[in-house]
matplotlib code that plots the C-alpha trace (Angstrom):
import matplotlib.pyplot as plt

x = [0.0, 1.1, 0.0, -1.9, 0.4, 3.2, 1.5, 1.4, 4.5, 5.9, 3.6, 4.8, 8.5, 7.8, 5.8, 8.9, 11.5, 9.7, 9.4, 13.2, 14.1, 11.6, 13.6, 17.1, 15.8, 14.6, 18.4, 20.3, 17.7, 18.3, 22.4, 22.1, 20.4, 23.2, 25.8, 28.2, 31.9, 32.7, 30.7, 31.5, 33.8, 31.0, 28.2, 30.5, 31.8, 27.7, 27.1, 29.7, 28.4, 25.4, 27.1, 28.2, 25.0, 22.6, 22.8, 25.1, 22.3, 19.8, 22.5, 23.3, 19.8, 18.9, 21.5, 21.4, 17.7, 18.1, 21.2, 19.3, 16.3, 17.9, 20.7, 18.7, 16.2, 14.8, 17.0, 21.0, 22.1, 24.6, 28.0, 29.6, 26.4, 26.7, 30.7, 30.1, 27.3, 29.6, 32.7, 30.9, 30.3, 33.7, 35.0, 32.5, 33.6, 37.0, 36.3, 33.7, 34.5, 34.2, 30.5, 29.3, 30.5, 29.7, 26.2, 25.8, 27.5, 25.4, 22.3, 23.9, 24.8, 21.3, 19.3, 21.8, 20.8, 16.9, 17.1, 19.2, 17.1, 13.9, 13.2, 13.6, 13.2, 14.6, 18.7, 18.4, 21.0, 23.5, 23.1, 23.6, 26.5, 27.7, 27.2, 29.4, 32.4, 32.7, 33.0, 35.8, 37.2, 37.0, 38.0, 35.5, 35.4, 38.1, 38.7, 37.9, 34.1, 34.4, 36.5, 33.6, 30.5, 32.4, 32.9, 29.0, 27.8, 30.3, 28.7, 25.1, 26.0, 23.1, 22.5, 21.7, 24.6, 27.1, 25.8, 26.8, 30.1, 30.9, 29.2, 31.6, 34.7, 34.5, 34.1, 37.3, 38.7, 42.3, 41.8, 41.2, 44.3, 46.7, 45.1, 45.4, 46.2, 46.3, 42.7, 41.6, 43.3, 41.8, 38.5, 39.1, 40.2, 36.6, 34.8, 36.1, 35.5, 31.7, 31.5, 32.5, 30.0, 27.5, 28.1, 24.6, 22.4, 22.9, 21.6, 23.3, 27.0, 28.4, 27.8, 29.7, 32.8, 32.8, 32.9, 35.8, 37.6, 37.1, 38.5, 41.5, 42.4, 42.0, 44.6, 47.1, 46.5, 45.2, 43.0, 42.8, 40.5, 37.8, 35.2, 34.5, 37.2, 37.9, 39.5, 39.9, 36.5, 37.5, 41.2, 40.4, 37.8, 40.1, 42.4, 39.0, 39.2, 42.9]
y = [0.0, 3.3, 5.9, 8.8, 11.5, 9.6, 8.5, 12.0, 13.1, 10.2, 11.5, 14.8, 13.4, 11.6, 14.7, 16.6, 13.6, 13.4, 17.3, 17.3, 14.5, 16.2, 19.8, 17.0, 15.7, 19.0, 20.4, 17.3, 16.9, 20.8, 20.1, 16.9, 18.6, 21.3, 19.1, 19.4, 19.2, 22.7, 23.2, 19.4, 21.5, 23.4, 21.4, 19.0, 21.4, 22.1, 18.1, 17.9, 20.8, 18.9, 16.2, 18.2, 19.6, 16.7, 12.7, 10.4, 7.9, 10.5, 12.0, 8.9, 7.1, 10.8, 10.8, 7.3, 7.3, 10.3, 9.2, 5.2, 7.8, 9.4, 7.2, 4.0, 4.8, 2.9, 4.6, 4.7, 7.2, 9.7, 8.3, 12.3, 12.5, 8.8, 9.7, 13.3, 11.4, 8.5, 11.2, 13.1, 9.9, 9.0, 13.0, 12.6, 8.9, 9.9, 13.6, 12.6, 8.6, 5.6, 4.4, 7.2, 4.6, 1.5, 2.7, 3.7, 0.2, -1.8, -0.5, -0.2, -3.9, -5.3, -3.2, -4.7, -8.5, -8.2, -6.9, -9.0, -11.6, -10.1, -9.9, -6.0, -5.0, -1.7, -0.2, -0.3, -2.7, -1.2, 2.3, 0.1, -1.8, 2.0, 2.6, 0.0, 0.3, 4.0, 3.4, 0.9, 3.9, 6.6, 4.0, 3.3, -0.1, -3.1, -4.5, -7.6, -6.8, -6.1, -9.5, -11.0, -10.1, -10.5, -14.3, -14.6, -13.5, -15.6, -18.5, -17.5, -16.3, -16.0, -13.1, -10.3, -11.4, -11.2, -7.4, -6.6, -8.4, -6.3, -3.2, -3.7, -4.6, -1.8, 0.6, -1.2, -3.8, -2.0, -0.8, -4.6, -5.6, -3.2, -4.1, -8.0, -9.3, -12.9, -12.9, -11.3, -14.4, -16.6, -15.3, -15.2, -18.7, -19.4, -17.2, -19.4, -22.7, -21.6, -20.1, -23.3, -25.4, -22.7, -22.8, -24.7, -21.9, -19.1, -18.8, -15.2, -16.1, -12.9, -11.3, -13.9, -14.0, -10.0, -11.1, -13.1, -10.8, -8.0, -9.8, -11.1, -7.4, -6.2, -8.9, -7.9, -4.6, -3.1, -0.3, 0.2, -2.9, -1.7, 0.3, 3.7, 2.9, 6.4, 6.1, 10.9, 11.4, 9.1, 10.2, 14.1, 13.7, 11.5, 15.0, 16.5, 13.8, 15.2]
z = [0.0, -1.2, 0.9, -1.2, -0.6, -0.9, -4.7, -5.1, -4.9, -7.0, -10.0, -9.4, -9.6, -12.3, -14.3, -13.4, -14.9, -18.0, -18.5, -17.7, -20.2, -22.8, -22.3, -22.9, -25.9, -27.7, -26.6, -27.7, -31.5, -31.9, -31.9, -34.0, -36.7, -37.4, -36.4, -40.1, -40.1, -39.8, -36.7, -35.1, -32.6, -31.3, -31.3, -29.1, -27.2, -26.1, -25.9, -23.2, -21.5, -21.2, -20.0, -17.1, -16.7, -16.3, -15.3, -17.7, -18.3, -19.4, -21.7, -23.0, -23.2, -25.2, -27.6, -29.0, -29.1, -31.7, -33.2, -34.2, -35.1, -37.4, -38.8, -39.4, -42.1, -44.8, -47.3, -47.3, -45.4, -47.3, -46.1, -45.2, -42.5, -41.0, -40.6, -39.1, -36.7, -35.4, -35.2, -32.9, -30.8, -30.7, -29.6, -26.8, -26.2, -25.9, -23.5, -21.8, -21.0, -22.8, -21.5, -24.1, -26.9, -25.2, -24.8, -28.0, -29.6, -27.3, -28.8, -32.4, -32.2, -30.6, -33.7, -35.6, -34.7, -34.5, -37.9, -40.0, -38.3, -39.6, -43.5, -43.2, -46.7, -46.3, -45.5, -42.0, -41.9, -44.1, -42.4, -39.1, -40.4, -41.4, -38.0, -36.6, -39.6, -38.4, -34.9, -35.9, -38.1, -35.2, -32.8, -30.6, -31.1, -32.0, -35.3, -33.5, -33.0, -37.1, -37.4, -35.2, -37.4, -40.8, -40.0, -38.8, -41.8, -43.6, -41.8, -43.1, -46.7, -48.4, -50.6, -48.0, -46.1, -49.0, -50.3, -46.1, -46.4, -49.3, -47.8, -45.1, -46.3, -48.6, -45.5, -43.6, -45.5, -45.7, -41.9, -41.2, -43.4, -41.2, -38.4, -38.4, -41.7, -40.3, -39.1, -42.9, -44.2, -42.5, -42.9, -46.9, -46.8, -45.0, -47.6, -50.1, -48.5, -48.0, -51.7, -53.0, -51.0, -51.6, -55.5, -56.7, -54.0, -55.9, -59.5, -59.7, -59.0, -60.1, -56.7, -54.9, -57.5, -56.5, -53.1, -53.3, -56.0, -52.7, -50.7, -52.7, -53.8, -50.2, -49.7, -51.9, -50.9, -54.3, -53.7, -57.6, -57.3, -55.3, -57.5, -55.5, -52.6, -51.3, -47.8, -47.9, -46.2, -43.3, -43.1, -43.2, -40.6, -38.6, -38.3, -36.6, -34.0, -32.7]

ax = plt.figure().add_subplot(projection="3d")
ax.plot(x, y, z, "-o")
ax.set_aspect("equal")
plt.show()
């Protein structure tokens, strides 16, 4: 039994929490929507300010919510925006402290899983895969987490799971190969042992002999290989990050 008063001033707390978060969100949506590289240095300079200003977990249940909002869509998202997004992640990862990142991945990730598992017809994927190959690029996260997913989807390779091999490798694949070169060998050898048990599944092969074409250019270190490989976006932003 709750007494009445006692109710009372819960609801009131809880009025007052969710008029509070609601002030948070319109702050935090208001600096996302004019976040563009030349003003990245302000607009997180004012999201760590509000990271002073108010609880960690409401800051970072806030700015992930709007982040997956407005990152995973049913259409690609332009690659510059996805990169400024996750680069401002990663500043406030690295000044503010790294549960800012983890947060952020943990949600990325768990999106991630429910829908490749669906038959989500839409990008959401990709821009979530984006999601992730930035973080490794900003470092937030280990190439192993990338290593990690690469070889599950390896292990399912059907047609979805091949266009997000390739999605990805062409984001990191020579990040990956200065990384750890071994563990890119041995997840090419494993591409090709599946793609040659795999052969009689696919009626389009062409998409899986671009696969392994990738993947033996990425190994030999040919960039000249990869059609629209432009690692200048990533690198000048990178120089932001410092």
């Amino acid at each position: 039994y709750i007494p009445p008063q006692v109710r009372r001033a819960q609801e009131t707390l809880g009025d007052k929490k969710r008029e509070e978060l609601g002030r948070l969100k319109k702050m935090v949506n208001g600096l996302i929507n004019r976040l563009s590289e030349p003003n990245l240095s302000s607009i997180s300079g004012q999201m760590e300010e509000l990271y002073m200003a108010n609880s960690r977990k409401d800051m970072n249940d806030t700015l992930t919510d709007i982040l997956l909002n407005a990152c995973v869509t049913a259409v690609a998202m332009p690659a510059k925006l996805m990169m400024e997004h996750v680069l401002l992640v990663s500043i406030l990862h690295h000044n503010v402290g790294i549960e800012v990142g983890a947060h952020f991945l943990e949600a990325v990730v768990k999106k991630f899983d429910e829908l490749c598992k669906s038959d989500a017809e839409g990008k959401e994927c990709e821009n979530l895969l984006a999601l992730i190959a930035h973080l490794y690029n900003f470092h937030v996260v280990h190439c192993l987490l990338i290593f990690d997913i690469l070889k599950k989807l390896v292990s399912t390779f059907t047609e979805k799971e091949i266009e997000l091999i390739l999605f990805l490798l062409k984001n990191v694949g020579f990040s990956l190969r200065k990384d750890d070169a071994l563990a890119l060998k041995e997840l090419i050898t494993e591409a090709q042992r599946k793609a040659s048990t795999v052969e009689k599944k696919f009626q389009d092969q062409t998409r899986v002999r671009f696969m392994l074409e990738t993947m033996l250019a990425l190994r030999n270190n040919d960039m000249r290989k990869i059609p629209g490989y432009d690692p200048e976006p990533v690198e000048r932003l990178r120089k932001l990050q410092r």
